[in-house]
PAZAPA-4460 file (N, C-alpha, C; in steps of 0.05 Angstrom, whole numbers, plus 32768, in hexadecimal, padded with zeros to 4 digits):
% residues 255
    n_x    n_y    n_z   ca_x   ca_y   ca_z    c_x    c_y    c_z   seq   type   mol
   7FE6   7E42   80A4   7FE1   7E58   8091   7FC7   7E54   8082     1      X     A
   7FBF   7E3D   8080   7FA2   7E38   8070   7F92   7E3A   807C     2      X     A
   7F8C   7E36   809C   7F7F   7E43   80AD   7F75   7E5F   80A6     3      X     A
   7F8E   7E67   80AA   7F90   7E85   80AB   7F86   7E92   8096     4      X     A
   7F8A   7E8D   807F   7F84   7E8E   806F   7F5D   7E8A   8061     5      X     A
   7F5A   7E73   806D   7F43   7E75   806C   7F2D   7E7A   8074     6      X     A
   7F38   7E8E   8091   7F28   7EA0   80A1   7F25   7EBB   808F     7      X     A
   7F3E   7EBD   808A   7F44   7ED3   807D   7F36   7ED9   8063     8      X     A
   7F2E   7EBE   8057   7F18   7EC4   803D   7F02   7EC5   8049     9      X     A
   7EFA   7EBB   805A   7EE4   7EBF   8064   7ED5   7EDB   806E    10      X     A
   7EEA   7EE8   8077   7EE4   7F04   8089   7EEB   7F18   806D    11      X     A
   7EF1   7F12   805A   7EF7   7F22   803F   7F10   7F34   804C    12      X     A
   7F20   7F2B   8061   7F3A   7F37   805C   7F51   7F2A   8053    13      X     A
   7F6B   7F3D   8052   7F81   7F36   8049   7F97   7F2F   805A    14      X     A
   7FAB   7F1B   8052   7FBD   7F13   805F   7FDB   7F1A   8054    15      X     A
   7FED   7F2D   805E   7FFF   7F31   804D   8018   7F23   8058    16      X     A
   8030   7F16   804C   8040   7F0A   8057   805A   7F23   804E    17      X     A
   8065   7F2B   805C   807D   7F42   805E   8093   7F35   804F    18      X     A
   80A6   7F47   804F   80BB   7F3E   803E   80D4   7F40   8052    19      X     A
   80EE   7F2B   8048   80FF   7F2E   8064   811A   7F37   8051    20      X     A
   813C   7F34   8062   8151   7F2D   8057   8148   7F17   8037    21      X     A
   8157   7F21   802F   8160   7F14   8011   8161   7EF2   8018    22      X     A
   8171   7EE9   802D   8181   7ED8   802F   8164   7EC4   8033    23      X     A
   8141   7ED0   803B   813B   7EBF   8044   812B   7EC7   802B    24      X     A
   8120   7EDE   801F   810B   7EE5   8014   8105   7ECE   7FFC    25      X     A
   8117   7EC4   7FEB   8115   7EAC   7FD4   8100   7E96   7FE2    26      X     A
   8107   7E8F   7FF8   80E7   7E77   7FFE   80D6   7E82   8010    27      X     A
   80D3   7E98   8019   80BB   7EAA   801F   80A5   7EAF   8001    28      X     A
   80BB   7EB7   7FEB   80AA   7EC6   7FD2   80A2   7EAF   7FCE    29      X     A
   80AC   7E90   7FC7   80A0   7E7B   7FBF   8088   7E6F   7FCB    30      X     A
   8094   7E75   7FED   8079   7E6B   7FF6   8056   7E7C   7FF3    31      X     A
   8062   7E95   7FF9   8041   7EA5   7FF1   803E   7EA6   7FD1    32      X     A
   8051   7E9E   7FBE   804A   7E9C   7FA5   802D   7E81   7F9F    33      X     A
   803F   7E6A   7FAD   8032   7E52   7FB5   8007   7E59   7FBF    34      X     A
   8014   7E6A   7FD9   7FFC   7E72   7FE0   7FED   7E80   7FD5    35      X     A
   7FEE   7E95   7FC0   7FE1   7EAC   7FB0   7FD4   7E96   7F97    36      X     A
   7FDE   7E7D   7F8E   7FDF   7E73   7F7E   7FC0   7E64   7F85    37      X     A
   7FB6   7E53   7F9D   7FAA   7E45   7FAE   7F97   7E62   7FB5    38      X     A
   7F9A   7E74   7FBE   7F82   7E8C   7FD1   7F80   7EA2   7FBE    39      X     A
   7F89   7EA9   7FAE   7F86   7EC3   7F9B   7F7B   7EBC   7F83    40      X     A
   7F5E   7EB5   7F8A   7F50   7EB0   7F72   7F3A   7EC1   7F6A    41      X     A
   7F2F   7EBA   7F4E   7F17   7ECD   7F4A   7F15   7EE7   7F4E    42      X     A
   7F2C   7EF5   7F43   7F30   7F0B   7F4F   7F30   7F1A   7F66    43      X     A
   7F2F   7F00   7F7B   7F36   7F0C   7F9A   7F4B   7F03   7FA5    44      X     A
   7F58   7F11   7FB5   7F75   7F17   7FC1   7F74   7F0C   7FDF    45      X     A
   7F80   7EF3   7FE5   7F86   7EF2   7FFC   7F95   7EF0   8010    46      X     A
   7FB6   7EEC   7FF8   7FCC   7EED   8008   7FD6   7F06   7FEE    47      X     A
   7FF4   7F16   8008   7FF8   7F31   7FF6   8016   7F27   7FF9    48      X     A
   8020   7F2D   7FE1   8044   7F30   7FE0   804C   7F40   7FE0    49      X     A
   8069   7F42   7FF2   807A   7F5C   7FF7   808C   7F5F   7FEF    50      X     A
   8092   7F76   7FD1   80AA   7F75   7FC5   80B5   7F93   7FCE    51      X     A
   80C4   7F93   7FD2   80DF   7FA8   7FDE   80EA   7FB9   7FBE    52      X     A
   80E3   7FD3   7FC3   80E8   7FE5   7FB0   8105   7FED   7FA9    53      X     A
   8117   7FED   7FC4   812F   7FEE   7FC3   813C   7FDE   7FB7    54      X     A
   813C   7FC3   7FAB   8149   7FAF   7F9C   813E   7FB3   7F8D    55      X     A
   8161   7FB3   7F75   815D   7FB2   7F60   8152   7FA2   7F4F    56      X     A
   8147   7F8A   7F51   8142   7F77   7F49   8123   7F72   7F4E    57      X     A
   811C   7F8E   7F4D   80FC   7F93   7F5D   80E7   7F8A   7F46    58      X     A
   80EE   7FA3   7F2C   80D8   7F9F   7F19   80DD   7F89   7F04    59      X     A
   80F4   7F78   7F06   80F7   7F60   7EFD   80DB   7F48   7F0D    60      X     A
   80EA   7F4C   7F20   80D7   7F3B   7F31   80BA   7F38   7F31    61      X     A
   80B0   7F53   7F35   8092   7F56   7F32   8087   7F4F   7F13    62      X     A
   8098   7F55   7EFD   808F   7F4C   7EEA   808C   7F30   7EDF    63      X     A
   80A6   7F21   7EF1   80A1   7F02   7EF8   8080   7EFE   7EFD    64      X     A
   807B   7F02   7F15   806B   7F04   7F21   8052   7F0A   7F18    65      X     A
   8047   7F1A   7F0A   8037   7F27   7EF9   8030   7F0F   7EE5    66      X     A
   8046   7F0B   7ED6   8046   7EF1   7EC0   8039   7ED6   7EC9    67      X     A
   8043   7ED3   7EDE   803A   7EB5   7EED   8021   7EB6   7EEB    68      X     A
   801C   7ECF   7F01   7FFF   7ECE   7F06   7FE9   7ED3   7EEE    69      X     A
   7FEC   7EE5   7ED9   7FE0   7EDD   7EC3   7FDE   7EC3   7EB8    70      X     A
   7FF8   7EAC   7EB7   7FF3   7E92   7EAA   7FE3   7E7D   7EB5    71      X     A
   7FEB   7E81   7ED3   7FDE   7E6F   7EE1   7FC3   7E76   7EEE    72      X     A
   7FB9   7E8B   7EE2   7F96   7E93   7EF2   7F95   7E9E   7F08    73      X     A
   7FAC   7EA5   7F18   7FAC   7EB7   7F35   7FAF   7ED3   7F30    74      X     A
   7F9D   7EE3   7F44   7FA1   7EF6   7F4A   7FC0   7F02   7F5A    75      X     A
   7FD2   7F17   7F50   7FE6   7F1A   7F5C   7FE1   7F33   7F6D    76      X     A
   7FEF   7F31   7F85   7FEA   7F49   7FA2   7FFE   7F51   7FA4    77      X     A
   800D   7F6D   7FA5   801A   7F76   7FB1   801A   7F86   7FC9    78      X     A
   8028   7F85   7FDE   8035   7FA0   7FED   804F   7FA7   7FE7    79      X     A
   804E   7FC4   7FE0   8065   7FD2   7FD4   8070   7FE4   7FE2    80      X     A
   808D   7FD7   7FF9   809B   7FED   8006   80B4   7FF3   7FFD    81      X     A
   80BD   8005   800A   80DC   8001   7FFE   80F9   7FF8   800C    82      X     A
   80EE   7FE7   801E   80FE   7FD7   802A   8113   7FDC   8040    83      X     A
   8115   7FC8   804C   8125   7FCF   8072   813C   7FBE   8074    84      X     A
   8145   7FB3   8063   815D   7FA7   806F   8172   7FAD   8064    85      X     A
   817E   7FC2   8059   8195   7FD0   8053   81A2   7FCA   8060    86      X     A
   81A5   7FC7   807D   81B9   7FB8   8093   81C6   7FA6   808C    87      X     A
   81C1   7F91   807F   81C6   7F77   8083   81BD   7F67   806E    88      X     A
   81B7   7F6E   8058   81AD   7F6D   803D   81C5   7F63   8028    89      X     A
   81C5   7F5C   800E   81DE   7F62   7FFF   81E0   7F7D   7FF9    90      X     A
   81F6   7F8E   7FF8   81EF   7FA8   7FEC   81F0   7FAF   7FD3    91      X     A
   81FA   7F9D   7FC9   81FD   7FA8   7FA2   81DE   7F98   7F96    92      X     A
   81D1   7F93   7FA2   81B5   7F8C   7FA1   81A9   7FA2   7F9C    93      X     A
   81A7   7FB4   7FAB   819F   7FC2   7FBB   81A1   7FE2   7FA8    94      X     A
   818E   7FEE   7FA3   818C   8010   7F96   81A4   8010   7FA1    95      X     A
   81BA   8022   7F93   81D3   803A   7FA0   81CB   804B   7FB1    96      X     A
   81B0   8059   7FB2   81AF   8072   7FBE   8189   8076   7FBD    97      X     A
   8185   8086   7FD8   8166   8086   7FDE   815C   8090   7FC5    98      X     A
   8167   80A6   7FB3   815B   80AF   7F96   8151   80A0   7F8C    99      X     A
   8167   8084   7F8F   815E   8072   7F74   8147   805A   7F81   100      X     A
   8144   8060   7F93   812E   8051   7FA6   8118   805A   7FA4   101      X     A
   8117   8079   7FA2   80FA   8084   7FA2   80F9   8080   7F8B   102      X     A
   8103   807D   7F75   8101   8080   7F51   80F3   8064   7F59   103      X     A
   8103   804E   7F5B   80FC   8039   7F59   80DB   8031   7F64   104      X     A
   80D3   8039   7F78   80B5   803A   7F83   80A6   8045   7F72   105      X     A
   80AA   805E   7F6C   809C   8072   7F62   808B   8066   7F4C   106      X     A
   80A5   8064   7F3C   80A3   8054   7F18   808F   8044   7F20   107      X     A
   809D   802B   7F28   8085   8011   7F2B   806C   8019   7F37   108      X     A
   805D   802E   7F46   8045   8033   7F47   803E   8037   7F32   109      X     A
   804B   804C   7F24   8039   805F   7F0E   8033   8043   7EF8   110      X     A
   8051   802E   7EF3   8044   801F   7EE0   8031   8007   7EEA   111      X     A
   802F   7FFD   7EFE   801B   7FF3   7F06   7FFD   8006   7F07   112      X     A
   8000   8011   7F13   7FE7   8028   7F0B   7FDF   8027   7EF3   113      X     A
   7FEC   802E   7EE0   7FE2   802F   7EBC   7FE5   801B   7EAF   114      X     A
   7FE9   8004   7EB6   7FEE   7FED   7EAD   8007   7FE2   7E9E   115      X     A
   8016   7FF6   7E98   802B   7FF7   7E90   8044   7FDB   7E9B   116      X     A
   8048   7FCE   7EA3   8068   7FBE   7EAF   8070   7FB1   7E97   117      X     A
   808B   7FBB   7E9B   80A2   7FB1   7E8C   80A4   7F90   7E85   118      X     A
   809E   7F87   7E71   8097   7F6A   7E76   8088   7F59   7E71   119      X     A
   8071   7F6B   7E77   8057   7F5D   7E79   8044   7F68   7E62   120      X     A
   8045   7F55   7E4F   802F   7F5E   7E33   8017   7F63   7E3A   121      X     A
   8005   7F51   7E4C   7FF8   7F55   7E4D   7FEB   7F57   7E6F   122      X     A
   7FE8   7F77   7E73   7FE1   7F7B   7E93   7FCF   7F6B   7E9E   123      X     A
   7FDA   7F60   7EBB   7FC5   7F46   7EC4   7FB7   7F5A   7ED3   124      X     A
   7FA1   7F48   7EE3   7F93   7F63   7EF5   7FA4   7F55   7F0E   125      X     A
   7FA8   7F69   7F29   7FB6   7F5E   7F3B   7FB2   7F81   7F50   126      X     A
   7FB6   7F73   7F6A   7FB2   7F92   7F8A   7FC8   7F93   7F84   127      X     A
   7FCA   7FB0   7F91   7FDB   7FB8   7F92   7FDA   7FD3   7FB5   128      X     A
   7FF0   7FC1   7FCA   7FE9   7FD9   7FE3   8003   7FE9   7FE7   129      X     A
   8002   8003   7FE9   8013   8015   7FE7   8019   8018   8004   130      X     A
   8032   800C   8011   8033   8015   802B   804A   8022   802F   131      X     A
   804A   803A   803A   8058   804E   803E   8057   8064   8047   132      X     A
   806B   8077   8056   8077   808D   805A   8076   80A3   8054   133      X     A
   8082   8099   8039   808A   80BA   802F   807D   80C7   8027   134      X     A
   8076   80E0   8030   8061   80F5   8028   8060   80F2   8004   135      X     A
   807D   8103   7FFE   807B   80FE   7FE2   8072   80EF   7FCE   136      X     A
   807A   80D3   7FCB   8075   80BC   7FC8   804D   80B2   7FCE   137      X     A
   8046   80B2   7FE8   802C   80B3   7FE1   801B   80CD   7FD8   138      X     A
   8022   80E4   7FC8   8019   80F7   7FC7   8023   80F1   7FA9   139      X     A
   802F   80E4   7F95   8033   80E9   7F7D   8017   80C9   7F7B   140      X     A
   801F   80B6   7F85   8009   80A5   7F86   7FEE   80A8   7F80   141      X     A
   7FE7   80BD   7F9C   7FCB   80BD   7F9B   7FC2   80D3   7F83   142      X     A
   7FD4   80EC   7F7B   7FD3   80F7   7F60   7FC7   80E6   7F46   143      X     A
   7FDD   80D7   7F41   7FDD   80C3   7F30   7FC3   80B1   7F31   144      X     A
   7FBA   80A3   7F49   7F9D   809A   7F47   7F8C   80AB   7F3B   145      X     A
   7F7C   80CA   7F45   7F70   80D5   7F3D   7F77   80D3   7F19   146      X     A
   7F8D   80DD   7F12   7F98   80EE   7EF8   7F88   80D2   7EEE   147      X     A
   7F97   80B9   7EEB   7F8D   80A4   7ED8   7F77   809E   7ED9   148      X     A
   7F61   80A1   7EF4   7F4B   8092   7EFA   7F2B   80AD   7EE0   149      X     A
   7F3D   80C6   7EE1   7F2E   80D3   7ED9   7F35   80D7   7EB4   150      X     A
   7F4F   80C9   7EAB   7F4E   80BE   7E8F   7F45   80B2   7E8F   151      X     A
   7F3A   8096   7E9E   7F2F   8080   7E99   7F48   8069   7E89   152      X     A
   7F62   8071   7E97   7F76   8061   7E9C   7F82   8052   7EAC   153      X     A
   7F70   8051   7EC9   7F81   8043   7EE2   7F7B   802D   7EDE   154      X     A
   7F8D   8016   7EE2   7F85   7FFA   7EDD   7F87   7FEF   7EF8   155      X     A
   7F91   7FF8   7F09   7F99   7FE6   7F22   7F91   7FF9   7F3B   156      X     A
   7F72   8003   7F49   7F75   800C   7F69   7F8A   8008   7F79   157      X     A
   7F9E   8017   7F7E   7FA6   8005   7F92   7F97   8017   7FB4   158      X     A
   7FA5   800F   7FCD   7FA4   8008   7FE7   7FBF   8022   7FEF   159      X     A
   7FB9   8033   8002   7FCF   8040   800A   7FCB   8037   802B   160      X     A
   7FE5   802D   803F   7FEA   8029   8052   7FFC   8030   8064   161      X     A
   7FF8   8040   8082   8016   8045   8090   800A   803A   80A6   162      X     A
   8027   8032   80BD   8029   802B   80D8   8019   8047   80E8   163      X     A
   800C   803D   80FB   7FF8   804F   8104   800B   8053   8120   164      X     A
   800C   806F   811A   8016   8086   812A   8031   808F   811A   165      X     A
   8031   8089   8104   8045   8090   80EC   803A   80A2   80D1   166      X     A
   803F   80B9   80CF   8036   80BE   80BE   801B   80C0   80B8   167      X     A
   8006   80CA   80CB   7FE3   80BE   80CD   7FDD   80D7   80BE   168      X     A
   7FEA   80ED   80BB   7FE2   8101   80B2   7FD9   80F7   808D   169      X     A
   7FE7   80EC   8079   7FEC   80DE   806A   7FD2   80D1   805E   170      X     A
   7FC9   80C4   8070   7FB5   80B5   8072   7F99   80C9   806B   171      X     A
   7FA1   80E1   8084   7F87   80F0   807E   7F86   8101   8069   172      X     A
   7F9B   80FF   805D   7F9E   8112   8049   7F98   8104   8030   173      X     A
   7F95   80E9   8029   7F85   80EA   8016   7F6F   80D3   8017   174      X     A
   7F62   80D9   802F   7F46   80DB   8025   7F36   80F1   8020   175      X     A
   7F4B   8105   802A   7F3F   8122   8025   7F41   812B   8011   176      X     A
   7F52   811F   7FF4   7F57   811E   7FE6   7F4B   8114   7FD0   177      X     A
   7F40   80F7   7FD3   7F2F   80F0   7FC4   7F14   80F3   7FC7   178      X     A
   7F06   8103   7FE7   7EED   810B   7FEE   7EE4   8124   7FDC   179      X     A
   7F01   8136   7FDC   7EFC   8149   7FBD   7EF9   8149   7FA8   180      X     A
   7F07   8135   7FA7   7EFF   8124   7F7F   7EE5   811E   7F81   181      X     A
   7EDE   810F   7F94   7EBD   8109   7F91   7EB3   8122   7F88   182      X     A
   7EAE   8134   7FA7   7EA2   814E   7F9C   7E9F   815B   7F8F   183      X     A
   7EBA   815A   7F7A   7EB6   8172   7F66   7EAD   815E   7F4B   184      X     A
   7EB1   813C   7F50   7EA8   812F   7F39   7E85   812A   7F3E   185      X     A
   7E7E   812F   7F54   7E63   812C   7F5A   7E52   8142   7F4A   186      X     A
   7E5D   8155   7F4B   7E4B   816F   7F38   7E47   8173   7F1F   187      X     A
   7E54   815C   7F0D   7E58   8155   7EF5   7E4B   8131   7EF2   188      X     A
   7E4F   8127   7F02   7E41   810E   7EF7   7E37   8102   7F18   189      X     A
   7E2A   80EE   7F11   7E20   80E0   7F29   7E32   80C1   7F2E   190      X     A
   7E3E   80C0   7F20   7E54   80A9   7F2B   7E6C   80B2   7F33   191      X     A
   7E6A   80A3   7F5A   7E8A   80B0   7F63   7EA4   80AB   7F5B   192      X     A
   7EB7   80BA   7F64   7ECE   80AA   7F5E   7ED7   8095   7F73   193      X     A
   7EE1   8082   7F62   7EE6   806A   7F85   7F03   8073   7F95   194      X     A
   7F03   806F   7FA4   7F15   8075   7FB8   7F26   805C   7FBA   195      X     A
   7F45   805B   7FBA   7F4B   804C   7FCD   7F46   8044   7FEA   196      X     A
   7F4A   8032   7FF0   7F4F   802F   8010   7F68   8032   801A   197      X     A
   7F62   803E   8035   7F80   804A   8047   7F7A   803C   8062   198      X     A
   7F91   8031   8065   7F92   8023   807E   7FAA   8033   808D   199      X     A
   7FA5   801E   80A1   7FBD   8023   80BE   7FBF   8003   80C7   200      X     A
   7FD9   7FFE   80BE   7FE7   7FEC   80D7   7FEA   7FEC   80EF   201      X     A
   7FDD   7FDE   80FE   7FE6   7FDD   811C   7FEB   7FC7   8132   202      X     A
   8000   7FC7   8140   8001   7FAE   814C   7FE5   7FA6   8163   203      X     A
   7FDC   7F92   8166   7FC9   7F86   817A   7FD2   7F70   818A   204      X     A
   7FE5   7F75   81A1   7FE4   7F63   81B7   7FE9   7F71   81D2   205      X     A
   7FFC   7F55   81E0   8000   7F78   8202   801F   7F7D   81F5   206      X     A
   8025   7F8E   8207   803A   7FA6   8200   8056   7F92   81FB   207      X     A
   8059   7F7E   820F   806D   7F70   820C   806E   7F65   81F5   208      X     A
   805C   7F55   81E4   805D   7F45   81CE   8062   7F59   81BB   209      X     A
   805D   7F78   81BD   805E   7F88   81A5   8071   7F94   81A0   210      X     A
   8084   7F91   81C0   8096   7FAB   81BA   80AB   7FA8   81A6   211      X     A
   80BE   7F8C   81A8   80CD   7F8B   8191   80C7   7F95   8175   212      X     A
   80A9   7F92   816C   80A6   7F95   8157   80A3   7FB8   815A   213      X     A
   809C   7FC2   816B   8095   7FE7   816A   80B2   7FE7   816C   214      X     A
   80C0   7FE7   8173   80DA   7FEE   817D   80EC   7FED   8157   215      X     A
   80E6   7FDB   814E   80F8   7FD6   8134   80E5   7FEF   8123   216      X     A
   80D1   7FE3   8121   80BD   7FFB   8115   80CE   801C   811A   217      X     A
   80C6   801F   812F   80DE   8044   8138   80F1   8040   8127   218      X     A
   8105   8028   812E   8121   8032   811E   8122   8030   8106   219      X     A
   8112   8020   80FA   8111   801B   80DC   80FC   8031   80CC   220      X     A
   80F6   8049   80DA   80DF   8055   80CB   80EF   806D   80E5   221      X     A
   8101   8077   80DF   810B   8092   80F0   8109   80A9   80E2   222      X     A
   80FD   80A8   80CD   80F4   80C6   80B7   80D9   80C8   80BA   223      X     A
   80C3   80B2   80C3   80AF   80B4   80CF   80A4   80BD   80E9   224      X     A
   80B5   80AC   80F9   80B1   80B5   810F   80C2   80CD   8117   225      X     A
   80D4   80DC   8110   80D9   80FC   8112   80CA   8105   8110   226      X     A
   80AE   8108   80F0   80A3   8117   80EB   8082   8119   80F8   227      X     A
   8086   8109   8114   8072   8107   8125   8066   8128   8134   228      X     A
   8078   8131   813C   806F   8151   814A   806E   8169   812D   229      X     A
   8072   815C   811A   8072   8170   8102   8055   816A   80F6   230      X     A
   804D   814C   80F9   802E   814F   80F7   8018   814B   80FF   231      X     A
   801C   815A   811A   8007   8155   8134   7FF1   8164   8128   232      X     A
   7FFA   8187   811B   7FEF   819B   811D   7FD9   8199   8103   233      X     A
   7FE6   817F   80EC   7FD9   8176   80E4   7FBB   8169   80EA   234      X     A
   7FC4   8153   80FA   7FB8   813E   8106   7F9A   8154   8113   235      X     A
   7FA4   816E   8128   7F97   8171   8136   7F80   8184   8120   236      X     A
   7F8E   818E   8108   7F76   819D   80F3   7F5F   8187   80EA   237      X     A
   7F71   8174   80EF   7F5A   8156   80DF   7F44   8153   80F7   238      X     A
   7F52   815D   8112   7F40   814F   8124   7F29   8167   8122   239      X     A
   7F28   817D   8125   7F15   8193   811D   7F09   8198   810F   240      X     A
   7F0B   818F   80FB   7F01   818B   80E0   7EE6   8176   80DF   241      X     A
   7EF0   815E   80F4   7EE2   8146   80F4   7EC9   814A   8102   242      X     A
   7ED2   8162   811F   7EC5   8168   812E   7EB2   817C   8127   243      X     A
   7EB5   818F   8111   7EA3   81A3   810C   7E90   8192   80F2   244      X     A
   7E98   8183   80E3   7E88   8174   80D0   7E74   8166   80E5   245      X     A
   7E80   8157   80F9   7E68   8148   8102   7E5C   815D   8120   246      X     A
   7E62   8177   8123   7E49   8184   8132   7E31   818E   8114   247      X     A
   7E40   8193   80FC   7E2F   81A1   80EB   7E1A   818C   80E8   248      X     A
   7E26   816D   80EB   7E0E   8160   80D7   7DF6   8159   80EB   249      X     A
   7DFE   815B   8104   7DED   8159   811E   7DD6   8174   8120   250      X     A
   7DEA   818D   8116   7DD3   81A0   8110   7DBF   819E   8100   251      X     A
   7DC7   8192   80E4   7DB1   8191   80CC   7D9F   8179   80D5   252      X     A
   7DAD   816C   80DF   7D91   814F   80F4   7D83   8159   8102   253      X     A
   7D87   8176   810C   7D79   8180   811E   7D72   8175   813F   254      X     A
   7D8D   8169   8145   7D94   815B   815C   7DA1   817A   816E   255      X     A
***
């Protein structure tokens, strides 16, 4: 992992370590705690932690977490999903009901966003990557970026992320989103607004080494992948769009 790791500072990317069953997650959190402690310095992020929105014991945790890393000089990383092992999990752990799951995500963006967490007197700086699904859910998010970024209240950018061929529509939807905020903040001042970054997960090996992992992916994300033929028609306005921006700019080059 220090290998890895120190390729990984090198190339200025990130390394995120996932979150599993309960039964193992206690020396998983310790160990990338260990590691964030050692590589998350100077305000750069090189290992990310994965706390599960669905447990109740969510914004306890992060505010642990938060605390540490303010005492001891580390930068703290999150990825924030809302978790896959309801199967086989404890269940009184566990939100009662998806309502109280999406409450539970929701909340913790907005107060991470504003600096706000329960806990924590004083807001550390720390990433924060939003990976997810749900239309709703990233659409109150990326709201919320703009709304605070234009009080001159957002304390924390975060990162919005989905599994690529899940939900891609998502993706295009807000950079198209914050390409308008520029625009209409461009006609009023000369400093842009910053954008998050939006990624896509994707597996990289041959088909065999990947499939278990695509295969869990489908079943564990079946509200995603339903909503695949519902947003092709999407997908295919984005592709038109792309295509008539870049014949126009070939015109004004006079190519």
């Amino acid at each position: 992992m220090d290998a890895i790791l120190q390729k990984a500072s090198d190339q200025n990317c990130r390394v995120w370590i996932d979150a599993e069953q309960q039964y193992l997650q206690h020396s998983i959190e310790s160990w990338t705690i260990d590691m964030m402690r050692k590589w998350n310095r100077a305000g750069k992020a090189v290992v990310c932690n994965t706390i599960q929105a669905y447990l109740k014991s969510f914004k306890d945790k992060l505010a642990h977490q938060l605390n540490l890393a303010h005492q001891e000089g580390w930068t703290l990383a999150i990825k924030l999903v809302r978790g896959a092992y309801i199967e086989n999990d404890i269940r009184e752990h566990i939100h009662d009901n998806k309502a109280d799951t999406d409450h539970s995500y929701d909340s913790i963006v907005e107060t991470i966003l504003s600096g706000r967490v329960k806990g924590v007197p004083g807001f550390s700086e720390m990433q924060l990557f939003l990976a997810g699904h749900n239309p709703t859910s990233v659409a109150k998010a990326s709201q919320l970026v703009r709304d605070l970024q234009a009080q001159g209240r957002l304390k924390t950018m975060p990162d919005f992320g989905q599994l690529q061929g899940m939900a891609d529509q998502l993706g295009c939807e807000l950079l198209q989103h914050f390409e308008a905020a520029n625009a209409a903040t461009g006609m009023s001042s000369t400093k842009p607004v910053a954008v998050p970054g939006v990624y896509k997960c994707m597996t990289w090996a041959t088909i065999q080494e990947c499939k278990e992992y695509l295969v869990r992916r489908v079943v564990g994300h079946q509200g995603a992948t339903s909503s695949v033929t519902r947003d092709n028609p999407v997908l295919v306005k984005e592709l038109r769009r792309r295509a008539v921006d870049w014949l126009m700019g070939r015109r004004r080059a006079g190519v």
